[in-house]
N, C-alpha and C positions, 0 to 999 in steps of 0.2 A: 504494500500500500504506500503513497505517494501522497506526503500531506501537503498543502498549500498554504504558505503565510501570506499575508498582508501585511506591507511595511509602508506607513503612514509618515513623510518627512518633508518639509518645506525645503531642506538644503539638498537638491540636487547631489551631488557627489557623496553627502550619507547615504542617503536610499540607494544609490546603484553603486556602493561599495560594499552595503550589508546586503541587497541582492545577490552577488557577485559571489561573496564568502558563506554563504548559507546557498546557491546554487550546487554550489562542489561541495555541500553535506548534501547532496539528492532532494533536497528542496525541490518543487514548483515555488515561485516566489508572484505576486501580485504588488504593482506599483501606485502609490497615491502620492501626489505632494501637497495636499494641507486635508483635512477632517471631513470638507463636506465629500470631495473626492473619493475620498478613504468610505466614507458609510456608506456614500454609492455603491461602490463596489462591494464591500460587506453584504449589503440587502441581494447579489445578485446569487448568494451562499457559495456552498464548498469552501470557506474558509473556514481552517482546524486553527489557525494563532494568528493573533495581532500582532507586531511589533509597531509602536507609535511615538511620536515625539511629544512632549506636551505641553508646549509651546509651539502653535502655527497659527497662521491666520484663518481668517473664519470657524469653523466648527474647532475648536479646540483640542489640542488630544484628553483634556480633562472630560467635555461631555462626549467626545466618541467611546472614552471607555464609559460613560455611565448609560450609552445607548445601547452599549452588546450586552454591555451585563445585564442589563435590563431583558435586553432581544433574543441572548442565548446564555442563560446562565450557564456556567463550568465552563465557558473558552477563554482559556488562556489570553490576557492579552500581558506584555508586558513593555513597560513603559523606557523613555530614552528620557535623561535630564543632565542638564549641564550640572557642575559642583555646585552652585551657588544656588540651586533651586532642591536639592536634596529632600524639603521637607515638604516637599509637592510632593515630590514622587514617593514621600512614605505615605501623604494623603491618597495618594489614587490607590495605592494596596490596602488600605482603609474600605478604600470603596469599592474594592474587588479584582485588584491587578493583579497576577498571578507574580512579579517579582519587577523590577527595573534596574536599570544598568546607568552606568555615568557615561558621556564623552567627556574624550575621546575614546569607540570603546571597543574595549578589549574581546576582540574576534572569539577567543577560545571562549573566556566565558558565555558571552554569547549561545555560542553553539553550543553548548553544556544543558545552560538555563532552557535553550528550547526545547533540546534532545529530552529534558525531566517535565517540565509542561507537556509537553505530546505522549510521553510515556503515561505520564499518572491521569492525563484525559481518557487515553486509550484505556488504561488500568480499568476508569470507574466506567465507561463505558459496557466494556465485557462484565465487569461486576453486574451491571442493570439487565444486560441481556441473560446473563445467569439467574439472578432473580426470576425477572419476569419468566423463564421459561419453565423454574422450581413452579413458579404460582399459577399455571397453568395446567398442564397434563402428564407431570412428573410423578405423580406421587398419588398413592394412597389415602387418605390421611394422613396422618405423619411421615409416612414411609417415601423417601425420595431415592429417588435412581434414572436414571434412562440406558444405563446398559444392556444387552443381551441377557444377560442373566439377570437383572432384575425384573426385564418386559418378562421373563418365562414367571417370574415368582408372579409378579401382579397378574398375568392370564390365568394362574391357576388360582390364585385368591379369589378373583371373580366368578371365578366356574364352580367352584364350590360351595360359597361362602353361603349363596340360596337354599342348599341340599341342608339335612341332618347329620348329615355324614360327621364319624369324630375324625379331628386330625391332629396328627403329628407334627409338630416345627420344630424342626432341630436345627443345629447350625453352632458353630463357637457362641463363647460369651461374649457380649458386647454388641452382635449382630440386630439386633433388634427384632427378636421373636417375642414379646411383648408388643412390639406396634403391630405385629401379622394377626394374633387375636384381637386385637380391637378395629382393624381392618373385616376377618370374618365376621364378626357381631354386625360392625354397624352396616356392612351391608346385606344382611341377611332379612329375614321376616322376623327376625327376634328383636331387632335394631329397639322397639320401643320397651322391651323386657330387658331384666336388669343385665351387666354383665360383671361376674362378680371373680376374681382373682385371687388365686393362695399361692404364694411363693412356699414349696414344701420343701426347701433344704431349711429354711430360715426353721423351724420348729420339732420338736422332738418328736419320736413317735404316738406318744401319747397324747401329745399337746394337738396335733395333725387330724388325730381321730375323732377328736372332740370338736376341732374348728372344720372338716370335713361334715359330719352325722350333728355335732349337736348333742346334749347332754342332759339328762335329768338330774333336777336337785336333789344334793348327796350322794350321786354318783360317782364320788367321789371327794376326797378332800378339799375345800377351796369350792366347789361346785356349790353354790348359797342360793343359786337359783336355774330354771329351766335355761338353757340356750340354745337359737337356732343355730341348726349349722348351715354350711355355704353350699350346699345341695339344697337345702330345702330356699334358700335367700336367692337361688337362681334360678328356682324352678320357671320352665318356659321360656327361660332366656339361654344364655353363656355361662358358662365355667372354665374359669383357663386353669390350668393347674400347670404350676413356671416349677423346670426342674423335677419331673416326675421320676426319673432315673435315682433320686436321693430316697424316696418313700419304701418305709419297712415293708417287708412280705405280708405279715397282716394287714395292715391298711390295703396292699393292696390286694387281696383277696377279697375286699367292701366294696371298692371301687370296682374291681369287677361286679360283681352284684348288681350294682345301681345301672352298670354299662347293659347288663342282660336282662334284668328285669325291672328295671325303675324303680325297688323298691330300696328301703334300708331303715334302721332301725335306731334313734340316738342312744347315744352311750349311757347304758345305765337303765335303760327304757324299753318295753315292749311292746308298743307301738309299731306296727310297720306302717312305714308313709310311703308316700311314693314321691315323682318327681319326676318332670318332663324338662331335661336338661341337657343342651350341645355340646359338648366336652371337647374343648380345644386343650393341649396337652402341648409342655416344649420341653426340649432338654438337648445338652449340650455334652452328651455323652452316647455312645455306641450301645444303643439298649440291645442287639444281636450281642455283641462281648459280653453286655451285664448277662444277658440268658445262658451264654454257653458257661459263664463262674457261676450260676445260680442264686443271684441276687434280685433278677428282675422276673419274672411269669411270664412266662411266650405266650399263655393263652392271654393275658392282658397286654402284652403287646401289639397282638393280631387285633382284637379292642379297638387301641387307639389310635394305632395305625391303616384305619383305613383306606385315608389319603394323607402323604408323606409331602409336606412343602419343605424346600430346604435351602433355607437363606444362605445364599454363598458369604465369605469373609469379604473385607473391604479389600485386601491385596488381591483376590480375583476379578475385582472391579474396578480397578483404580477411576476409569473412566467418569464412575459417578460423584469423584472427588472435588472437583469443582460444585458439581451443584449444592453437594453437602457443605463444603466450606464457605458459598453465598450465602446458605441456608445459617446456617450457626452465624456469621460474620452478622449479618443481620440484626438478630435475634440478641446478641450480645453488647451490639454497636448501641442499639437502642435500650436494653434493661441498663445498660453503661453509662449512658446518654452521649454516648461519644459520635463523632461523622468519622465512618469507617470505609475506602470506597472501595478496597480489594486487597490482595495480596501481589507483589513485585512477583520478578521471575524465577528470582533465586529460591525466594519461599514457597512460591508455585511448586518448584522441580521437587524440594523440598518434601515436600508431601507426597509427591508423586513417587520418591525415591523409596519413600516410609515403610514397612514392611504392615506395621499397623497389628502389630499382638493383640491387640483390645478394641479393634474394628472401632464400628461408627462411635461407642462410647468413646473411643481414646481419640478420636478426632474430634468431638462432640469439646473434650478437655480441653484439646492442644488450643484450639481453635477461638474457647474463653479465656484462655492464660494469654492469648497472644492477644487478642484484644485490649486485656486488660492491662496489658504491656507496651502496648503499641504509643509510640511518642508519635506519631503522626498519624497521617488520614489512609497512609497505607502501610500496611503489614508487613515488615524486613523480615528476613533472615534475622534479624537479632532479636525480634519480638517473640519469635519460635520456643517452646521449651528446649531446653539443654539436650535430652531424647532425642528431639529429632533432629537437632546442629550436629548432636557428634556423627549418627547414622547416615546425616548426608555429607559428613567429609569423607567417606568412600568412596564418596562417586568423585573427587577430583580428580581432573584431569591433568595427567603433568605433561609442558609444552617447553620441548628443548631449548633453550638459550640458543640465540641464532635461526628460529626459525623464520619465515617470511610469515605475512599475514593469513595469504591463501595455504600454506601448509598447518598455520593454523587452525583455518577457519576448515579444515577438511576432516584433521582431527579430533576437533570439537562435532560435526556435523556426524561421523561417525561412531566416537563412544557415544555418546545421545542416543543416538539410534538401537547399538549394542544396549543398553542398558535398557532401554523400551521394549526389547525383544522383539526390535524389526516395525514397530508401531509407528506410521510414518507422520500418523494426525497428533498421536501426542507429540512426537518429538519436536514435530515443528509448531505447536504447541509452545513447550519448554522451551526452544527455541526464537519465536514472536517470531516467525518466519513463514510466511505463505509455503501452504500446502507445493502450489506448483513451485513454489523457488527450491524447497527443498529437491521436488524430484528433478531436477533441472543439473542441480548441485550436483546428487549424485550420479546424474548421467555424465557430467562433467568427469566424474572420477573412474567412470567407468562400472562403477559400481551394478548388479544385475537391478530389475523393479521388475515388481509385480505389483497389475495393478488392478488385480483381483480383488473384490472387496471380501473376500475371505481369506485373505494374506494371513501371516500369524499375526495374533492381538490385534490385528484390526477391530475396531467397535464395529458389533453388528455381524462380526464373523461367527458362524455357526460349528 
């Protein structure tokens, strides 16, 4: 992509000297020589930066910048002031200049300050189209993805979620098999019936049985009164039971029970009640291994497993990691009250590098700690926890003393690549580099393409 400036200047040989030295940075440049010229042209758009002087005749550069910002909030303009007007030009960053420079002036910075303006416009840019595409037809409920393997989870949530059918969600810790039962609930016919949840590692076996079935008073010690249990608090809705792999072999021979006949009995009590309830079941364990050491009951496996949803790890997704990171950056910018508009490219790769032990929760973390770390409007590498900085100085690249640019820029283009596992949309991605420049690059090096959308790691490969 090929940005175009605007450079607003009454002195003839400033303007087409900073045309000139911003040309040979790949610039398109656009010329005005005094304000009203300048917002002519402005109003005709495709200008991504102003640079303006603010001092000229007629329209001033003081109300040209207070017309863009007015006209296109977030564009960069930045201002040009001789020394002796310095406290203009911290006025007009007041009033929304993205930074100004002094004459006579210095070229490099220049092209610095523009090069970081164009970068963090572009930054909040892809931040908003990331949102906006979360807040659309991303996600579940809570559940966000657009990968391959999350389109297969959400087409199976959907197809089920209407049935009676029990299911199984399995997957690591951290995946988010808690947002997959409140996905089948609410879109089921039970959606207005309760849906009611027992984490069963958190409590003892006996404690389990009683918060399962329900209890008559003096049914035991502590027992001072009747209580419902969470079969009967569900009845005709949901039941998730988180971590079923943890539950003693008695309890779960009850839980069978209720699965084959609806009925059961609270603890202490002779009562048989029944109960019309959807048993969504998760767990983060190999219930076939728990069956063959003989801790888990095959026949209640067959049970619960009728239909098996199985939330992949974030490392088999990486893809979805941008929208996740819009998704939290959000959410945390605002409980923060901070202006957050994205993550740089180093932090970017960053996460993409991340191996992600604790999936969506451990990014869920990273992603408030760097918020909450963040000294500006965008997310460095240094705002990252310590976890993922050190994890991604493995990916450095080391670039021999003596090399040219292009021997650089071929080495960098290719470990990218290697470490993407051949993924050409991330790398050039991690990169900021157009899909076709990258493959360009590498036909330059010789390199094979494939340009099968079922390459390795391609998104959307089968």
């Amino acid at each position: 992509m090929t940005f175009r400036l605007l450079i607003a200047d009454d002195e003839k040989n400033i303007r087409e000297g900073l045309a000139a030295a911003l040309q040979m940075d790949g610039y398109d440049v656009a010329l005005a020589a005094d304000g009203t010229e300048a917002w002519k042209r402005f109003q005709k758009g495709d200008v991504d930066l102003v640079i303006t002087d603010l001092r000229m005749p007629g329209v001033s550069g003081e109300e040209l910048l207070k017309r863009i910002v007015a006209e296109s909030p977030g564009l960069p303009v930045i201002v040009l002031t001789g020394h002796g007007t310095v406290e203009n030009a911290v006025e007009a960053m007041r009033n929304g200049a993205y930074d100004f420079i002094t004459k006579p002036v210095n070229l490099d910075r220049l092209s610095l300050l523009v090069k970081r303006a164009l970068q963090n416009r572009e930054l909040a840019r892809q931040h908003r189209e990331l949102q906006e595409e979360f807040e659309k037809k991303q996600r579940i409920d809570a559940i966000i993805g657009k990968s391959a393997l999350m389109r297969r989870v959400f087409d199976m949530v959907r197809q089920v979620a209407p049935t009676k059918a029990s299911v199984l969600v399995t997957g690591e810790s951290g995946v988010g098999k808690e947002l997959i039962a409140d996905a089948l609930h609410n879109l089921s016919p039970r959606k207005d019936k309760p849906l009611i949840k027992v984490h069963c590692a958190a409590l003892a076996a006996t404690l389990l049985e009683s918060e399962l079935f329900g209890h008559e008073k003096g049914a035991f010690t502590g027992a001072v009164a009747r209580k419902r249990g969470r079969f009967e608090l569900a009845n005709e809705g949901t039941l998730f039971l988180d971590e079923i792999g943890e539950i003693d072999q008695n309890v779960q021979i009850k839980i069978l029970r209720v699965l084959q006949d609806k009925k059961f009995e609270r603890v202490g009590g002779e009562e048989t009640l029944e109960a019309d309830v959807r048993i969504v079941a998760a767990t983060n364990r190999d219930l076939k291994a728990e069956i063959e050491k003989g801790t888990f009951r095959e026949d209640l496996f067959y049970r619960l497993n009728v239909v098996n949803i199985h939330v992949p790890p974030l490392r088999e997704r990486k893809d979805d990691i941008p929208l996740l990171a819009a998704s939290f950056l959000k959410e945390f910018a605002d409980e923060n009250g901070k202006r957050i508009e994205g993550l740089d490219n180093r932090a970017r790769a960053a996460l993409y590098a991340y191996n992600w032990p604790g999936n969506v929760r451990e990014l869920r973390n990273c992603v408030e700690s760097s918020v909450v770390m963040a000294k500006s409007s965008i997310v460095t590498m240094d705002d990252l926890p310590p976890s993922i900085r050190s994890s991604s100085d493995a990916g450095w690249i080391r670039i021999p003393v003596g090399s040219t640019l292009a021997e650089a820029e071929k080495l960098i283009i290719r470990e990218t690549l290697s470490n993407n596992k051949g993924n050409k949309s991330r790398t050039a991605e991690i990169l900021d580099i157009g899909r076709k420049t990258l493959h360009r690059k590498l036909a330059e090096y010789g390199d094979a393409l494939d340009d099968d959308d079922a390459e390795a790691g391609e998104p959307g490969a089968s």
